[in-house]
Structures are given as C-alpha cells and as structure tokens.
C-alpha positions as a Markdown table, in Angstrom:
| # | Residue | x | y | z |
|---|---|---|---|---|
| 1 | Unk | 10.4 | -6.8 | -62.9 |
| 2 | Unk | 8.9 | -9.1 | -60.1 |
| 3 | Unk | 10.4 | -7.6 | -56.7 |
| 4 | Unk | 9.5 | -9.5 | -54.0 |
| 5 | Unk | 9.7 | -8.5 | -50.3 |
| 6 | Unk | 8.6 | -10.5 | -47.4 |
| 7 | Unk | 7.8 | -10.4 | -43.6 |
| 8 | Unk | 7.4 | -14.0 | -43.1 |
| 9 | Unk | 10.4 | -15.7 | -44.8 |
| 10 | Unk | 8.6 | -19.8 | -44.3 |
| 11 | Unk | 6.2 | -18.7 | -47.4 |
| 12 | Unk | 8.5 | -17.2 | -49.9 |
| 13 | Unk | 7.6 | -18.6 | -53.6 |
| 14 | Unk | 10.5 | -19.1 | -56.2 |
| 15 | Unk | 10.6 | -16.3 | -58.4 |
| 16 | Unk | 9.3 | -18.1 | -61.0 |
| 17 | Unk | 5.7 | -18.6 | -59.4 |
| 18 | Unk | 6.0 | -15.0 | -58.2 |
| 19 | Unk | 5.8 | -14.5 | -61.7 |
| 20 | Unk | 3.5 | -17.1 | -62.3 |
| 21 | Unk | 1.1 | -15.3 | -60.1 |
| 22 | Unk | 1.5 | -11.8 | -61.3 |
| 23 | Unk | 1.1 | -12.6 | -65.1 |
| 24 | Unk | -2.3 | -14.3 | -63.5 |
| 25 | Unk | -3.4 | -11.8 | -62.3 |
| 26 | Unk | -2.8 | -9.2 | -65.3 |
| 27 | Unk | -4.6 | -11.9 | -67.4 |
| 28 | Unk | -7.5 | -11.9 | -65.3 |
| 29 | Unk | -7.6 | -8.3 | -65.4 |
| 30 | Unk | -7.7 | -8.2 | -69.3 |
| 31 | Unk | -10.0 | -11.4 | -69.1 |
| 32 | Unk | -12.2 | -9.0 | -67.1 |
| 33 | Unk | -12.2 | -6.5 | -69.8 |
| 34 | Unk | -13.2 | -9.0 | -72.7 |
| 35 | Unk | -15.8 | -11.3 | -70.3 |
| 36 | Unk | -16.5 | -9.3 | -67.7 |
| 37 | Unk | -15.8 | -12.1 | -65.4 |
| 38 | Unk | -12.2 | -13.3 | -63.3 |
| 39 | Unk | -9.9 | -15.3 | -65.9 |
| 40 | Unk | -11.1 | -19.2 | -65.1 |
| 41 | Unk | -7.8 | -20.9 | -63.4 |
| 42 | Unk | -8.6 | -24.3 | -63.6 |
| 43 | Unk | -6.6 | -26.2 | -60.3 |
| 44 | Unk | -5.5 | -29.5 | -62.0 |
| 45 | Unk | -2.4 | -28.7 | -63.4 |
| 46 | Unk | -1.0 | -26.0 | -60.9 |
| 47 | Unk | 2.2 | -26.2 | -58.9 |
| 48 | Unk | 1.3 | -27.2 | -55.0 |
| 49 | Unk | 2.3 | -24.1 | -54.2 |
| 50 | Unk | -0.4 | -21.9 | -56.3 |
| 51 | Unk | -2.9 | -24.8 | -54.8 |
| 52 | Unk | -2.8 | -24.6 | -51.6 |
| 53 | Unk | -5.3 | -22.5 | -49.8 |
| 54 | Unk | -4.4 | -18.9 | -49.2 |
| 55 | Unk | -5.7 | -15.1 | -48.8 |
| 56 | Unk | -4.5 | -12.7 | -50.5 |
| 57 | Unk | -5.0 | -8.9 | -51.8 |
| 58 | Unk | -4.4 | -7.3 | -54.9 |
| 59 | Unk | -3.7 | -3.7 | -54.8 |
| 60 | Unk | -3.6 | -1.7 | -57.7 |
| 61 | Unk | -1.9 | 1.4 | -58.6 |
| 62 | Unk | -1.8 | 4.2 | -61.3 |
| 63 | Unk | 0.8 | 7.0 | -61.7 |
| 64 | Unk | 1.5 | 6.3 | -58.1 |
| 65 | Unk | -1.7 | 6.4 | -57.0 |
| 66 | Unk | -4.2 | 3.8 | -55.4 |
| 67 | Unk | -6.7 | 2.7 | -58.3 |
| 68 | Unk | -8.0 | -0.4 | -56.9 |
| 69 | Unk | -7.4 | -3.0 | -53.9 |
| 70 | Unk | -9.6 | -6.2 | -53.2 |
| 71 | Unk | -8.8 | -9.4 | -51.0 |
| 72 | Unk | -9.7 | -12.0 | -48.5 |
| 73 | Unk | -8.7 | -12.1 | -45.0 |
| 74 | Unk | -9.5 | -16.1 | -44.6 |
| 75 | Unk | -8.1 | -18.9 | -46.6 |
| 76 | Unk | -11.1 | -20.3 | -48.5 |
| 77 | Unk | -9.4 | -20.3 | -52.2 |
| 78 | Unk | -6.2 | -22.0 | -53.7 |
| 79 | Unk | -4.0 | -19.2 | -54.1 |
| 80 | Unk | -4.0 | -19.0 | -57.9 |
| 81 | Unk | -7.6 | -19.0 | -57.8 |
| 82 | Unk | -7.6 | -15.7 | -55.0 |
| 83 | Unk | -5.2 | -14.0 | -57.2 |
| 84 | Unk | -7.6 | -14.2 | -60.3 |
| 85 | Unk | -10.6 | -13.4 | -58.5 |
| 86 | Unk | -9.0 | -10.8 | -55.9 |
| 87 | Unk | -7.2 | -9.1 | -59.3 |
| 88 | Unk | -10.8 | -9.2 | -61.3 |
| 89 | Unk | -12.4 | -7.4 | -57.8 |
| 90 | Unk | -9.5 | -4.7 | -57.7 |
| 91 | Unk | -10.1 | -3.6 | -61.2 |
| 92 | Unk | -14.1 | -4.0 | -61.7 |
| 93 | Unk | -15.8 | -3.9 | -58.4 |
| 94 | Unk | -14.2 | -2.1 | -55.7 |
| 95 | Unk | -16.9 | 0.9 | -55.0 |
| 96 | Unk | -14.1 | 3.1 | -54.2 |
| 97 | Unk | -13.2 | 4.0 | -58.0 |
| 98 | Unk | -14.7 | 3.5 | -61.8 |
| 99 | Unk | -14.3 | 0.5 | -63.3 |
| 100 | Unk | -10.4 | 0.3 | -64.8 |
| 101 | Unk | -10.5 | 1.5 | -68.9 |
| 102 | Unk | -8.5 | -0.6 | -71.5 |
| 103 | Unk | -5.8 | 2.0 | -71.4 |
| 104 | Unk | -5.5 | 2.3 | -68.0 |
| 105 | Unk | -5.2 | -1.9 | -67.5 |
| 106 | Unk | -2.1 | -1.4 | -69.5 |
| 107 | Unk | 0.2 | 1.0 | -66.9 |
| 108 | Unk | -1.3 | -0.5 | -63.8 |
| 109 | Unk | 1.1 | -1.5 | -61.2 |
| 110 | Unk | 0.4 | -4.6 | -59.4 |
| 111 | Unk | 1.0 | -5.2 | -55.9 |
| 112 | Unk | -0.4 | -9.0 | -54.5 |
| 113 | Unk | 0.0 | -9.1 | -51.0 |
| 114 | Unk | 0.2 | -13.5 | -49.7 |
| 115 | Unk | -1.2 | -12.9 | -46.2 |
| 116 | Unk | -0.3 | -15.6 | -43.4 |
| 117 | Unk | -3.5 | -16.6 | -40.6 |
| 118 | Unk | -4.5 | -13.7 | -38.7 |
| 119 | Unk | -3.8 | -14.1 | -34.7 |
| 120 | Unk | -5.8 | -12.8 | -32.4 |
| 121 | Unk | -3.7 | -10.2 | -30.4 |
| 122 | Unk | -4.4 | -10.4 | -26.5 |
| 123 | Unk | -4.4 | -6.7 | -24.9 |
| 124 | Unk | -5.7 | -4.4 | -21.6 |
| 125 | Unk | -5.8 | -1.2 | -23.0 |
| 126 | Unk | -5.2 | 0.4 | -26.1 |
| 127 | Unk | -1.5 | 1.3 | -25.1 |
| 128 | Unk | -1.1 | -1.9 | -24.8 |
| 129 | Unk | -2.3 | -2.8 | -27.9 |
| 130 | Unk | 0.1 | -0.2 | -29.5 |
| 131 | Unk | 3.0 | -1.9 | -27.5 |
| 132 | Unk | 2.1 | -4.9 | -29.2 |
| 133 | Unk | 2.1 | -3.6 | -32.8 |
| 134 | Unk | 4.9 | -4.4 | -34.6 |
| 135 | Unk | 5.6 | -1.2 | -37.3 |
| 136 | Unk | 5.9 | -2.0 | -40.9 |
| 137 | Unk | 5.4 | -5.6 | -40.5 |
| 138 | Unk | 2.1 | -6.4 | -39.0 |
| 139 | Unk | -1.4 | -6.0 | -40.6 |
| 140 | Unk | -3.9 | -5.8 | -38.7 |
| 141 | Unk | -7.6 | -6.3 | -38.8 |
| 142 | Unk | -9.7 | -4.5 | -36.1 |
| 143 | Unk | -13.5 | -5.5 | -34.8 |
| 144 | Unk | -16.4 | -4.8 | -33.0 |
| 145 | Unk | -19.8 | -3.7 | -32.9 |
| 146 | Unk | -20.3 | -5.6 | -36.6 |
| 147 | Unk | -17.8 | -3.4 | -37.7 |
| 148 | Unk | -14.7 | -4.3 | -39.2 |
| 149 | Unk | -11.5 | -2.8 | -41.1 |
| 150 | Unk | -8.0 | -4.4 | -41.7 |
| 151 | Unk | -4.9 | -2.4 | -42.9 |
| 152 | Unk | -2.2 | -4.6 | -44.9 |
| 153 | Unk | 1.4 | -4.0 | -43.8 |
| 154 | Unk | 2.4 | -1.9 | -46.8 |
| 155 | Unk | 0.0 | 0.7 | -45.3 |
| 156 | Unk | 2.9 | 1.6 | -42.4 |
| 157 | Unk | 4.4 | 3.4 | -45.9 |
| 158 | Unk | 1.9 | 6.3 | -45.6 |
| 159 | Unk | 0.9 | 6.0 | -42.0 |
| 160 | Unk | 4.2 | 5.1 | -40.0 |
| 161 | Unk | 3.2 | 6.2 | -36.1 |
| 162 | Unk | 1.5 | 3.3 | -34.6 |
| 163 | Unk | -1.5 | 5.6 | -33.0 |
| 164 | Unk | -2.3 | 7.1 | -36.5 |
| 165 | Unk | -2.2 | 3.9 | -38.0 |
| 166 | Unk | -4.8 | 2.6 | -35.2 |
| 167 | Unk | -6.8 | 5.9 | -35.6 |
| 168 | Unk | -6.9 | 5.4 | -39.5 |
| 169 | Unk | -7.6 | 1.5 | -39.1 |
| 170 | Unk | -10.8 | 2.9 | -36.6 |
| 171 | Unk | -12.1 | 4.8 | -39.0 |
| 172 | Unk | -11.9 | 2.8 | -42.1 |
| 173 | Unk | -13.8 | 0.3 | -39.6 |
| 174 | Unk | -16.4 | 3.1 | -39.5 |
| 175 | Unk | -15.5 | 4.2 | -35.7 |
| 176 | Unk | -14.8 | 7.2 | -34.0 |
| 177 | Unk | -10.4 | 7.6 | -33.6 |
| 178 | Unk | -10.8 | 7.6 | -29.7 |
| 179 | Unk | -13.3 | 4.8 | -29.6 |
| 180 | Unk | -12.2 | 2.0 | -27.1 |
| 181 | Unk | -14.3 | -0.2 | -25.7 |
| 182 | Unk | -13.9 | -3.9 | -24.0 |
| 183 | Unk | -14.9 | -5.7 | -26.7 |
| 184 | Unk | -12.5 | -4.5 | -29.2 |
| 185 | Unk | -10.8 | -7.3 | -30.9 |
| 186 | Unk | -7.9 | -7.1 | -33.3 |
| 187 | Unk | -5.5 | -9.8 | -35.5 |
| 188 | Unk | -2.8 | -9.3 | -36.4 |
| 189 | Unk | -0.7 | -10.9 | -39.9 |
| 190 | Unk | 2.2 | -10.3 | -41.7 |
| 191 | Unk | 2.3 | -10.8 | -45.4 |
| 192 | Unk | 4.6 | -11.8 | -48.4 |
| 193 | Unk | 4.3 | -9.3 | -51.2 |
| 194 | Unk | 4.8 | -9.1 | -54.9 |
| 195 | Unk | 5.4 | -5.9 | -56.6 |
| 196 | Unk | 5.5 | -5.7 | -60.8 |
C-alpha cells in the first residue's frame, strides 16, 4: 500500500509515480544485494516528473524500528535517479547500522521523503527561532562552526516539543543542547512523503 502524506500540496505525484518511485527504490535495494552498486535508472524514458531535479531521503525501517536513512539536502539529481542512489545508501552504507541481509530487504518498510528548497530562516535569538518553527511540518537543517545536522519532518513523531527537537537537531550536528552563538544558521523545508 503506497500512502502518501504531504506538507506542500504544489508537488504531489499521482499515485501511480508514487508507486513508480517506491518499486525503484526496492529494486535498487535488491540491485544492491546482487551488484553491490544502486540499480542504473537510465533518464531517457522517464516521466518529467521522476526527471526533474530533486532531494530526497530514504528512510528505512524494520519491525518498527529505524534500520537505515540516507538523502540529499540539495537538488543535484533527477528524482528517480536520488531515489535509487539515496535507497542503495540507506541499505549499504549508512555507518549507523550493518549492511541490510537478504532477509531483512524483504520486510523493510520504506519511507522516501521529496524535500522542497531549503529557506534560510531569519532569527534574533533562539526563542525566536522556536517561534518560527512550524511543528510537524518543517524540517530543518542547522549550521555552524563546519558543523551541520538536518532533522526531516517525520522526526516531530518522536520529538514533538519544538526545544527538544532543536536540542536533538544540536546534537546530531555534533553541539552542545544550549549552544547558541551569532552565527548559527538554520533552513527550513517541508517535504512530500511516501510510505510502503
């Protein structure tokens, strides 16, 4: 079952390319297994709206539990072609977790979250910044110091007060949870999500 839920209604894809996208990424997944490369989507013959350019991040889940989850915060792939890679990454490379087995590629649940661009979010303090966070629909990607985490919108699931989510976000970005400084920057996106 393809259940799709979205935060920004302008990019929804007909349920047929939602399902377009997820087989994709399950092939490339399996591909993985077999070649230990991404499944090769070749661009010619896809529909305009698997070629445009588009991030995107593949999160992977077992038994209800986080087994995976790769993606790109900048458009620099058609969307097809993310998906495959992104897919490939969540399974095989993400440091976080062994490579996925045979049996397991078979009871993963897919989640492939279509991000929109990433806005820089203009703020004078951090309460500020939490005034300006929008629960359960924004993502958010947090910088400075060379350091850098992002949090997609499905994360407001497990962390649903805005300061935790900001603490978290801090230290996945490898800071302290009451680190502030002026040079703090932070986008926010909203994304269009998949679920099978």
């Amino acid at each position: 079952m393809v259940r799709m839920s979205s935060t920004n209604s302008s990019c929804s894809l007909a349920v047929g390319l939602q399902r377009v996208l997820i087989d994709l990424a399950r092939l490339s997944i399996h591909h993985g297994l077999a070649n230990r490369t991404p499944f090769p989507v070749g661009t010619g013959g896809l529909a305009p709206e698997l070629a445009v350019l588009r991030a995107t991040f593949v999160t992977l889940n077992l038994d209800g539990h986080l087994r995976g989850c790769i993606g790109t915060l900048q458009a620099v792939r058609p969307l097809a072609v993310d998906i495959a890679h992104n897919a490939f990454a969540a399974a095989f490379q993400d440091h976080r977790f062994t490579p996925v087995s045979p049996a397991e590629a078979e009871r993963l649940h897919l989640h492939l979250s279509l991000l929109t661009p990433a806005v820089p979010l203009q703020f004078s303090s951090e309460a500020d910044l939490l005034a300006k966070i929008v629960p359960f629909e924004d993502g958010l990607i947090l910088e400075d110091g060379g350091r850098r985490g992002t949090f997609l919108p499905s994360v407001w699931e497990s962390l649903p007060n805005p300061e935790k989510f900001l603490q978290h976000l801090k230290l996945k970005a490898g800071l302290p949870v009451d680190y502030w400084s002026s040079g703090l920057k932070v986008w926010r996106y909203r994304t269009e999500s998949i679920h099978h």
